[in-house]
PLY file of the C-alpha trace (Angstrom):
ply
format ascii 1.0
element vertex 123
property float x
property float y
property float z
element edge 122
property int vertex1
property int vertex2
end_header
6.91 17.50 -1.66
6.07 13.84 -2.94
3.00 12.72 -5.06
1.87 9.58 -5.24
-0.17 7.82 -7.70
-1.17 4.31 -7.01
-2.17 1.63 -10.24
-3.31 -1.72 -10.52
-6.23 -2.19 -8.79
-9.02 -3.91 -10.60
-11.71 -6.78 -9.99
-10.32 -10.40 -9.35
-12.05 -13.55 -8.27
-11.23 -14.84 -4.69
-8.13 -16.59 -4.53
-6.85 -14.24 -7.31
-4.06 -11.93 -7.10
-3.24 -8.43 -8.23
-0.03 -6.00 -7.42
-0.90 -2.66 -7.04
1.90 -0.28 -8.01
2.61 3.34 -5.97
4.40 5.87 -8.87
5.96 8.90 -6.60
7.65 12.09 -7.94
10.59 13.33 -6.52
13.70 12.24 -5.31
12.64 12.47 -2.10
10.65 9.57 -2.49
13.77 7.19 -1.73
14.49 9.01 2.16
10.80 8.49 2.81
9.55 5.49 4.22
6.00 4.04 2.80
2.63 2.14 3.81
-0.14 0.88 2.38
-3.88 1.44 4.17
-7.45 0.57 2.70
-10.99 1.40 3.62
-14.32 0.54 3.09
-16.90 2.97 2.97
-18.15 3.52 6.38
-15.42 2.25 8.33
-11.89 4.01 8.80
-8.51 3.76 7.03
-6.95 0.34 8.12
-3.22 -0.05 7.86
-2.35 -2.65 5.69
1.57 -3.10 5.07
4.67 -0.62 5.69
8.36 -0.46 4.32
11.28 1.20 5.55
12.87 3.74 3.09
15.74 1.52 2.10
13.70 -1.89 2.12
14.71 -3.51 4.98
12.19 -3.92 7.33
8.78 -4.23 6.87
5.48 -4.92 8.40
1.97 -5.99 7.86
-1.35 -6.16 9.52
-2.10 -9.17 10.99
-5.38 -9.86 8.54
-2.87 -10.20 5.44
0.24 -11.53 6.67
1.48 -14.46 4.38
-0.72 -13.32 1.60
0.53 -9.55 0.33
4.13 -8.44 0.10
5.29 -4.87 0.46
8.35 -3.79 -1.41
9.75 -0.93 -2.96
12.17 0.11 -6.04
14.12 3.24 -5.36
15.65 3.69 -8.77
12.29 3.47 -10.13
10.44 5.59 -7.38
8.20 3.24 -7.04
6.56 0.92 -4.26
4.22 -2.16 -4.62
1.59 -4.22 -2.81
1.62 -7.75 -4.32
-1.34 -9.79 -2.97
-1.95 -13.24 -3.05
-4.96 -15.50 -2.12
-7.29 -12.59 -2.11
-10.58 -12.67 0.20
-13.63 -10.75 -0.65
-12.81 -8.86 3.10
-9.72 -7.56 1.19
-11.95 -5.54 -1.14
-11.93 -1.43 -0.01
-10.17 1.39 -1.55
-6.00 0.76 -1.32
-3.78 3.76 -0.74
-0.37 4.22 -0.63
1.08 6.82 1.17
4.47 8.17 2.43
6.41 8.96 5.59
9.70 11.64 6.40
10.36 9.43 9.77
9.27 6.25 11.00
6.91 3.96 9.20
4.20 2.13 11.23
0.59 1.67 11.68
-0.69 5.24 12.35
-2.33 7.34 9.49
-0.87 10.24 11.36
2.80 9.29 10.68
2.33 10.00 6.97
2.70 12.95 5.66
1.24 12.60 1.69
-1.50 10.40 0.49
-2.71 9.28 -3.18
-5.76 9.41 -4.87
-6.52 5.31 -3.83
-7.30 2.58 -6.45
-10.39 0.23 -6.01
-9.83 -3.55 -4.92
-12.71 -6.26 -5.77
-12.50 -8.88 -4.84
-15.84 -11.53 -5.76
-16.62 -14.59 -3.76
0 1
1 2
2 3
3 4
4 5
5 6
6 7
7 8
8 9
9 10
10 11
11 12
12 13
13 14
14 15
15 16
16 17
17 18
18 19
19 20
20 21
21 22
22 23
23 24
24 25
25 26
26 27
27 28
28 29
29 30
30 31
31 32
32 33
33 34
34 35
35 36
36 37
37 38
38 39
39 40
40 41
41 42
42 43
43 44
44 45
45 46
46 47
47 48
48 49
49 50
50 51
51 52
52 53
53 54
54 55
55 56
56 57
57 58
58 59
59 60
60 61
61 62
62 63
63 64
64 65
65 66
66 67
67 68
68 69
69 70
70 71
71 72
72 73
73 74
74 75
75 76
76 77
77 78
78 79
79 80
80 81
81 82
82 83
83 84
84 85
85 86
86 87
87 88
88 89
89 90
90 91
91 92
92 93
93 94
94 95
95 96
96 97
97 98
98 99
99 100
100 101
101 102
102 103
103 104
104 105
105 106
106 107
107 108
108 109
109 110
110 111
111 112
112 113
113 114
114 115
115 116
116 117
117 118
118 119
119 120
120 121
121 122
């Protein structure tokens, strides 16, 4: 069992930045790999960003590549979204969520969820 709690979201100006943080429990956390999705009310979950479970291979949606960075910090049990040069299209509810196999772009690969944390971004 894993549960995640994601931090750090907030309300930031365009062009801002904020890193939202993804606190799991259990050691388990560090054989599981991890994404990130978001979603606007409305419209459904959009896959964001994904990390393997030991950090070395990542990807990211096409719409933020070169802006957010996905990482992770097993010792901690912790992953993280850093984003950069934030558009107000990036605002929508960010969740972090976490995966026994592969990682990819598929909701239906993960297996736990968190709560989400809200994203603003103004124009």
């Amino acid at each position: 069992q894993v549960q995640l709690v994601e931090s750090g979201g907030g309300l930031v100006q365009a062009g801002g930045s904020l890193r939202l943080s993804c606190a799991a429990s259990g050691r388990t956390f560090t054989s599981y790999g991890m994404g990130w999705f978001r979603q606007v009310p409305g419209k459904e979950r959009e896959f964001v960003a994904a990390i393997s479970w030991r950090g070395s291979s990542t990807t990211y949606a096409d719409s933020v590549k070169g802006r957010f960075t996905i990482s992770r910090d097993n010792a901690r049990y912790t992953g993280y979204l850093q984003m950069n040069s934030l558009k107000p299209e990036d605002t929508a509810v960010y969740y972090c969520a976490a995966a026994a196999a592969r990682v990819g772009g598929n909701p239906s690969l993960y297996s736990y969820w968190g709560q989400g944390t809200q994203v603003t971004v103004s124009s």
